[in-house]
C-alpha positions in Angstrom: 0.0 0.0 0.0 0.8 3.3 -0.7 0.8 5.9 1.8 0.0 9.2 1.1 0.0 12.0 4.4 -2.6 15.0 3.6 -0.3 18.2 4.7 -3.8 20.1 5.0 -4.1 18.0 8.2 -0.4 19.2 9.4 0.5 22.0 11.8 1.2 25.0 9.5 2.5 26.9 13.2 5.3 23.8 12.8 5.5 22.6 9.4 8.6 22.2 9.6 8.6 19.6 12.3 5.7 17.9 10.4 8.0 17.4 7.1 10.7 16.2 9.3 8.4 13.7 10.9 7.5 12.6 7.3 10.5 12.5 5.5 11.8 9.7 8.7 8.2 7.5 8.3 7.5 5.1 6.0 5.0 7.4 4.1 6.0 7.0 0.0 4.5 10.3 -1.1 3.2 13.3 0.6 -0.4 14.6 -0.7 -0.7 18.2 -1.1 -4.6 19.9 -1.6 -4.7 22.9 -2.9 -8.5 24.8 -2.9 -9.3 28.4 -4.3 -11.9 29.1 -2.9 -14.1 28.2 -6.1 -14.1 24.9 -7.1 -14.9 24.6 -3.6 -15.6 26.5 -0.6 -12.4 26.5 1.2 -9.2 28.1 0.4 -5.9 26.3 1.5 -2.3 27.5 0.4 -0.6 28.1 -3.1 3.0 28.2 -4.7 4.6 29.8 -1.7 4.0 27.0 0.4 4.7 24.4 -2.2 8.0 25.4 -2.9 8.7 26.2 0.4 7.4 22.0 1.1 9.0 20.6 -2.1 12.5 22.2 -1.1 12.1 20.2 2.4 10.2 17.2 1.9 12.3 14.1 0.5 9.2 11.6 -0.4 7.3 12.3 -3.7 4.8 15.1 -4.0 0.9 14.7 -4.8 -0.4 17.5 -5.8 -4.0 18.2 -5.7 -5.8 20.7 -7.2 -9.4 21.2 -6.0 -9.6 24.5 -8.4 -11.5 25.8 -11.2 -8.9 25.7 -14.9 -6.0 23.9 -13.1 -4.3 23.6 -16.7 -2.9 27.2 -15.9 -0.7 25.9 -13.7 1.0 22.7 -15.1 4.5 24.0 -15.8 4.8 25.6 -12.0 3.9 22.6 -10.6 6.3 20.8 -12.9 8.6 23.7 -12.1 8.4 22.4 -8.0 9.4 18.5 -9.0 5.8 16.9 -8.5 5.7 13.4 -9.1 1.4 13.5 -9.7 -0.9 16.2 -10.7 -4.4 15.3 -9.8 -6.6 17.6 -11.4 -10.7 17.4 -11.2 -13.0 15.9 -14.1 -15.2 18.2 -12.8 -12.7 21.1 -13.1 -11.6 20.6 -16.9 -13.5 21.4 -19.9 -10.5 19.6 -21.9 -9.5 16.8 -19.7 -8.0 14.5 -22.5 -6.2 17.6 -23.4 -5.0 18.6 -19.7 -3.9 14.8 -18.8 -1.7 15.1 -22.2 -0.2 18.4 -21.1 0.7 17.0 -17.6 2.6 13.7 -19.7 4.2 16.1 -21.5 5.6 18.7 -18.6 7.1 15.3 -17.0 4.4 14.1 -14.8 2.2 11.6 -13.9 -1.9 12.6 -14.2 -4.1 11.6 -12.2 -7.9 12.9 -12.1 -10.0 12.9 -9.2 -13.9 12.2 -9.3 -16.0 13.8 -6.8 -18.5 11.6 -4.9 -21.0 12.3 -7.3 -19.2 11.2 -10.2 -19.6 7.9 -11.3 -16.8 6.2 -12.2 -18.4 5.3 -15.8 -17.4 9.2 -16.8 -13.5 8.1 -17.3 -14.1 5.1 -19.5 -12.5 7.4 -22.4 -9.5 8.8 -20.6 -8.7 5.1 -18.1 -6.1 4.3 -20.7 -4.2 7.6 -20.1 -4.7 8.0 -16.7 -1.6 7.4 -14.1 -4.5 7.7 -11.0 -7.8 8.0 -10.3 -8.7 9.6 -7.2 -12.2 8.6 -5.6 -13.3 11.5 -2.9 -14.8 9.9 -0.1 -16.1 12.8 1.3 -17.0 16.0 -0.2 -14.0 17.7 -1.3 -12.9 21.4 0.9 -13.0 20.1 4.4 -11.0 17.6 6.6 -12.2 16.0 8.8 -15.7 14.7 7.2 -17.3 11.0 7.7 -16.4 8.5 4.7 -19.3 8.0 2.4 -20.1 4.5 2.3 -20.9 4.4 -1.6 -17.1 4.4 -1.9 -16.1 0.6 -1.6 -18.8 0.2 -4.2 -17.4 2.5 -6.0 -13.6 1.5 -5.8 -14.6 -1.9 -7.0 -16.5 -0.6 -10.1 -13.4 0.9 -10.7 -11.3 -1.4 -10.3 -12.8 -3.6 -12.6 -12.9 -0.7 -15.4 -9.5 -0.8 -15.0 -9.1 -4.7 -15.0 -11.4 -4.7 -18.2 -9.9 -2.3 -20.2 -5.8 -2.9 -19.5 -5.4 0.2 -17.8 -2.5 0.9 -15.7 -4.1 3.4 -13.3 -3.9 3.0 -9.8 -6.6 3.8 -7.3 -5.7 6.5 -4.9 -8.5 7.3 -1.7 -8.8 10.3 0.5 -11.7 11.4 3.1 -12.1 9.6 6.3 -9.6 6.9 5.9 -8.6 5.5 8.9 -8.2 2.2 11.4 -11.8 1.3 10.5 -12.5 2.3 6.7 -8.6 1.4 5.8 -8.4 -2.1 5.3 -12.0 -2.1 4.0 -10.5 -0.1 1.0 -7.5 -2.6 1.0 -9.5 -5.2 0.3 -11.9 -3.4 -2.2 -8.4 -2.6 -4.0 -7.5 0.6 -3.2 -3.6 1.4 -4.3 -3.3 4.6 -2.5 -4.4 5.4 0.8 -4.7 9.8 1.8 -5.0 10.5 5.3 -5.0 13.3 6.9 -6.0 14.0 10.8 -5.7 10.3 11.0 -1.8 10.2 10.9 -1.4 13.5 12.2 -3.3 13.9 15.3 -2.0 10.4 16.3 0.4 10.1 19.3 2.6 8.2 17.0 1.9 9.5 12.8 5.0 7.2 12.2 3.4 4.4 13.6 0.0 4.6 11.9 1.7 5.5 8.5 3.4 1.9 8.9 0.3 0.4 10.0 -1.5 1.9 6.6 1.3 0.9 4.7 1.3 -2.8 5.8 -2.3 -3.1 4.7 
């Protein structure tokens, strides 16, 4: 299992501390959400803090944009060394186009379906997909309770992918934790996002190696 800590769950007073406490666990990438305020109601941090994250952090960076037209910014995020670009279907008029532009800026693409969004909507991009990211919980907000539908939901997926000879892997995030975690294991889930989970532990390091071990 990939484990994959949500930074919007981190202390920004200490991020510092929280990075450090990262870069020693046995977390493979480190997801980063940013909102605008649009696309959904929240607002969360921009390039400042990115760069200011990418020049600490030593695991592979998950970028997550949860705005409106995130094609704008494909060659910053490239410019910060992101691994994955996870970019709404919601969010892109184009999304053949933006996956394309991601590929060709040196990144993986992933794209991220709201919990509204059936998984049926992707059947023409699967094959160029790196990721799909299921929300299970409305996105803006940490925090929320994990929408049930999901396991349905990664298993549908999971058999798109099976059917078609895609290579995409299943990435989580919303309300995964000791109980809903190896549920999504089990359903197939590749990529596990947690946020206050790991980070209001008394030990992140040890719950990130529990995740992982899934």
């Amino acid at each position: 299992m990939i484990v994959s800590p949500s930074l919007l769950a981190a202390d920004f007073l200490h991020l510092d501390k929280d990075i450090e406490m990262i870069n020693g666990s046995d977390a493979q990438w480190l997801h980063l959400d940013v909102m605008d305020g649009s696309f959904v109601p929240n607002i969360s941090f921009g390039f400042p803090v990115l760069q200011a994250v990418a020049k600490a952090c030593t695991k592979e960076l998950d970028v997550h944009y949860m705005i409106n037209n995130p094609e704008r910014y494909i060659k910053q995020t490239a410019e910060l060394g992101a691994m994955m670009m996870n970019v709404h279907y919601e969010a892109c008029t184009h999304l053949h186009r933006t996956i394309q532009e991601i590929h060709n800026a040196g990144m993986k693409a992933g794209v991220t379906l709201n919990p509204s969004t059936p998984v049926c909507a992707l059947e023409d991009v699967i094959g160029d997909a790196d990721l799909v990211l299921i929300m299970s919980v409305n996105p803006g907000f940490g925090g929320q309770k994990f929408i049930e539908n999901t396991i349905g939901k990664v298993k549908r997926l999971r058999q798109m992918i099976s059917d078609t000879g895609s290579h995409a892997l299943i990435e989580v995030d919303g309300g995964v934790n000791a109980q809903t975690a190896p549920r999504l294991a089990e359903a197939g889930v590749d990529v596990l996002v947690s946020g206050s989970y790991i980070f209001a532990a008394d030990n992140p390091q040890q719950i990130i190696s529990q995740l992982k071990s899934l």
